[in-house]
N, C-alpha and C positions, 0 to 999 in steps of 0.2 A: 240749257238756258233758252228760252223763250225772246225772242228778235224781237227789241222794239216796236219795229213797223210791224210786223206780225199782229202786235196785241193792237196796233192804230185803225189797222183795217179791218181785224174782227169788230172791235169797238164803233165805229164808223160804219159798218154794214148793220151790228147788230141795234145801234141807238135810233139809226134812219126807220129799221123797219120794227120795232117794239112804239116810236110814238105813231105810228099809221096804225098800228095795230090797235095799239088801245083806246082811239079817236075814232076808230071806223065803225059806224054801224050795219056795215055790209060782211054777208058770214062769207060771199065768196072772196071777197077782199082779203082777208084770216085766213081763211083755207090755201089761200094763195102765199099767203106771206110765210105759214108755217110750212107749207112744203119748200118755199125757197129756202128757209132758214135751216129744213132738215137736210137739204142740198148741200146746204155752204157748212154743217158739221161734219156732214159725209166726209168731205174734203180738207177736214180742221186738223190741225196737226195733233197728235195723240196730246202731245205735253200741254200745249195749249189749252184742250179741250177738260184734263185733268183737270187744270189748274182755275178753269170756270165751271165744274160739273158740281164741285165736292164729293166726287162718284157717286152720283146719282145714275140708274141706269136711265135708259132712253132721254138723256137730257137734250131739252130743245124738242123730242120727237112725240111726245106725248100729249096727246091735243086736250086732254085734263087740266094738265098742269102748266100750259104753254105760256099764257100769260107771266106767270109765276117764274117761271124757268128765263125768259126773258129778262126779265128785270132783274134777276138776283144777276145774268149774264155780264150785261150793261154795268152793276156797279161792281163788281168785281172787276170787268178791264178797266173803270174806272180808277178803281186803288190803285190797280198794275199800273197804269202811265203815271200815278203822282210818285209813284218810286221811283220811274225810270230816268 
């Protein structure tokens, strides 16, 4: 089971940095935001990370899909806290 505050402060780091991301039109800004963001998966708890990936590999880490991967991130913890 996945810890309430767990999914609060993924949620809360990853909503803060997905809306600077997709308002920014600076690519160091991005570059910067994705590295952080691949930082704080590094660090995500496997179950957690399952449970916003839908196993996709390199989620969050693939600067193709980053935006995308972002947003599907955000509303997916979003549903988590209306359940919890």
């Amino acid at each position: 089971m996945i810890p309430k505050e767990a999914i609060e402060i993924a949620y809360s780091f990853l909503h803060q940095k997905r809306n600077v991301y997709i308002h920014s039109t600076l690519d160091w800004q991005k570059d910067d935001i994705e590295y952080a963001i691949a930082s704080y998966v590094d660090e995500m708890s496997d179950e957690l990370l399952r449970a916003i990936s839908d196993d996709k590999a390199d989620f969050l880490k693939d600067h193709a899909r980053f935006e995308e991967d972002i947003t599907s991130a955000v509303n997916t913890l979003e549903r988590m806290l209306e359940l919890k």
